[in-house]
C-alpha positions in Angstrom: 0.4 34.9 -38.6 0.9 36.5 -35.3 -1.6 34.0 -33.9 -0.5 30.9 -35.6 2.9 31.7 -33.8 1.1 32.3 -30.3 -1.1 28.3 -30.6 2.4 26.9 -31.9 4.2 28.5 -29.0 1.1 27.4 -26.5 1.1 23.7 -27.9 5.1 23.2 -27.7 4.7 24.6 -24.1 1.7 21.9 -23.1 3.7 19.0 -25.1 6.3 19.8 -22.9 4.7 20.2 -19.8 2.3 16.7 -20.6 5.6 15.2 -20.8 7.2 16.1 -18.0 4.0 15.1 -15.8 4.6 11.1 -17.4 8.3 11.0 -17.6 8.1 12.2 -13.8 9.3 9.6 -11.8 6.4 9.3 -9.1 6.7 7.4 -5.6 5.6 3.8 -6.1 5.8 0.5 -3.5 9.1 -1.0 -3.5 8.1 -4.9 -4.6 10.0 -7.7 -5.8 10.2 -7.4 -9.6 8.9 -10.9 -9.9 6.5 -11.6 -7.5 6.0 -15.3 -7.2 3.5 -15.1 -3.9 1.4 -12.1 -2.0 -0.3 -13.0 1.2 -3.0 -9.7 2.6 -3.4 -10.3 6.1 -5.9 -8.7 8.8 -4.4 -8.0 11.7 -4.5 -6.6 15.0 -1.6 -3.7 15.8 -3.4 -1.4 18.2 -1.9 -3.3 21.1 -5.0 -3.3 23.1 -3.8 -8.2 23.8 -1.1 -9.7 22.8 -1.3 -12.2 20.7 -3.1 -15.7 22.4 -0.9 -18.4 22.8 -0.7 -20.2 19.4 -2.5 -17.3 17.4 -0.5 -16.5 14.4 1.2 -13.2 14.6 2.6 -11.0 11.3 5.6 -8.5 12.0 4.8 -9.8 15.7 0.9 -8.6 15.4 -1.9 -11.1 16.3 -3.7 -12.1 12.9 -7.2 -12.3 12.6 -6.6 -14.1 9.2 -4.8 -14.1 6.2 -5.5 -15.2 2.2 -3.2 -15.7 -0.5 -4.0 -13.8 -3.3 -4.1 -14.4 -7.4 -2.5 -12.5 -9.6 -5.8 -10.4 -10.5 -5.6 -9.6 -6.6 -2.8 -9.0 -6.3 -2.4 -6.1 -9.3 -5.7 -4.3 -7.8 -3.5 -4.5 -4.3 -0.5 -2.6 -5.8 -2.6 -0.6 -7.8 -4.2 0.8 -4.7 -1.1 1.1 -2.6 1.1 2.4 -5.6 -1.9 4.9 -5.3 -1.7 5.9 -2.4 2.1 6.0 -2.3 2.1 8.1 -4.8 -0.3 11.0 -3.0 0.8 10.2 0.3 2.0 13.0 1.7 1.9 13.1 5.3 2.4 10.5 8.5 2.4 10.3 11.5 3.5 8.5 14.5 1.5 6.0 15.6 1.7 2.9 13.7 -1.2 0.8 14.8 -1.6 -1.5 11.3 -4.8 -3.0 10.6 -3.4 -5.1 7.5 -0.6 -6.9 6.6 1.2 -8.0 3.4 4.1 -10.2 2.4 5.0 -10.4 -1.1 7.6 -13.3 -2.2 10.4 -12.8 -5.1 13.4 -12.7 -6.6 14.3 -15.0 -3.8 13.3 -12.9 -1.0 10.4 -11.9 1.0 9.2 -8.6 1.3 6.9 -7.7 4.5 4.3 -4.3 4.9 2.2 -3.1 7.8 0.1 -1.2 6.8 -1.6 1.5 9.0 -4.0 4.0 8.1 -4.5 5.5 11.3 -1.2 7.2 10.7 -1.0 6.8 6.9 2.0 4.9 6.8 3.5 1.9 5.6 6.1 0.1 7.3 8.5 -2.3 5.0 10.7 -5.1 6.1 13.1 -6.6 3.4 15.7 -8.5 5.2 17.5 -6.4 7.4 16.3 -3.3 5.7 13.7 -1.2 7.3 12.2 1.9 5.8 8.8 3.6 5.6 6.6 5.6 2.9 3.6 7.7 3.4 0.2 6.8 1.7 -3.3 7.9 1.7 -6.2 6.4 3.4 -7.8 5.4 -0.4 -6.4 1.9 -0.3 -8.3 0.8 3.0 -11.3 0.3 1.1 -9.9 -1.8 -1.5 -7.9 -4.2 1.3 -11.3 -4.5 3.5 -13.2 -5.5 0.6 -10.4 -8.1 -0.3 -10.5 -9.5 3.4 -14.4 -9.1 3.9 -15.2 -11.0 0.5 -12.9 -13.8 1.9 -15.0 -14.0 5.1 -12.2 -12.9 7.0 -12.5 -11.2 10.3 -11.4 -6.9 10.5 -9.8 -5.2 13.3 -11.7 -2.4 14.4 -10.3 0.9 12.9 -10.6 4.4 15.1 -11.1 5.9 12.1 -13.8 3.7 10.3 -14.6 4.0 6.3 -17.2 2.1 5.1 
């Protein structure tokens, strides 16, 4: 008896604790709730040139290129950043993005720079300006994005293959 009461007691306690974990609101990328276009761009931000005359600049950094991306694109590109959002737990100053995105809706555009030099991300929506922390995870999934698309990487000072 006196161990039937110890497993019910042990169970309750992991049923409660499993439930906390999932009910736990976790940091996450603020997006548009309906996202009607993302754009992942490559770009240049460790201020080494300004941008050429007529080269394209994102969040006034020279792009090396950008591509639109469908919807199964775009849910492995949140999934990764909502990722590393949510284990990001450390920045620090230098802001020197290698990639870009720009996600359209609800009648608004929302704009990220992404730099994982410094682990942070940088988010423009309107006149509102805030940052979050993330890991270095999603790097691998943006490069792979922008390589498959033939387009053009920055060099990184800290490279991941």
């Amino acid at each position: 008896m006196r161990m039937k009461r110890i497993a019910l007691i042990l169970g309750s306690i992991v049923l409660v604790v499993l439930s906390l974990y999932f009910a736990w609101p976790r940091a996450s990328l603020p997006v548009p709730d309906l996202i009607t276009a993302m754009t992942l761009y490559s770009i240049d931000g460790r201020g080494i040139e300004d941008p050429k005359p007529g080269q394209p600049t994102f969040r006034h950094y020279p792009v090396l290129g950008a591509m639109d991306l469908d919807d199964r694109q775009q849910a492995i590109v949140l999934r990764a950043l909502n990722r590393g959002v949510a284990a990001g737990d450390a920045q620090a100053s230098c802001h020197w993005p290698r990639h870009g995105l720009s996600i359209t809706g609800d009648g608004r555009t929302v704009d990220y720079s992404i730099c994982f030099e410094c682990w942070n991300i940088e988010i423009v929506d309107g006149t509102s300006r805030t940052w979050v922390s993330t890991t270095p995870d999603p790097q691998v999934v943006l490069n792979d994005l922008l390589k498959d698309a033939g387009i053009e990487l920055a060099p990184g000072m800290i490279e991941i293959p």
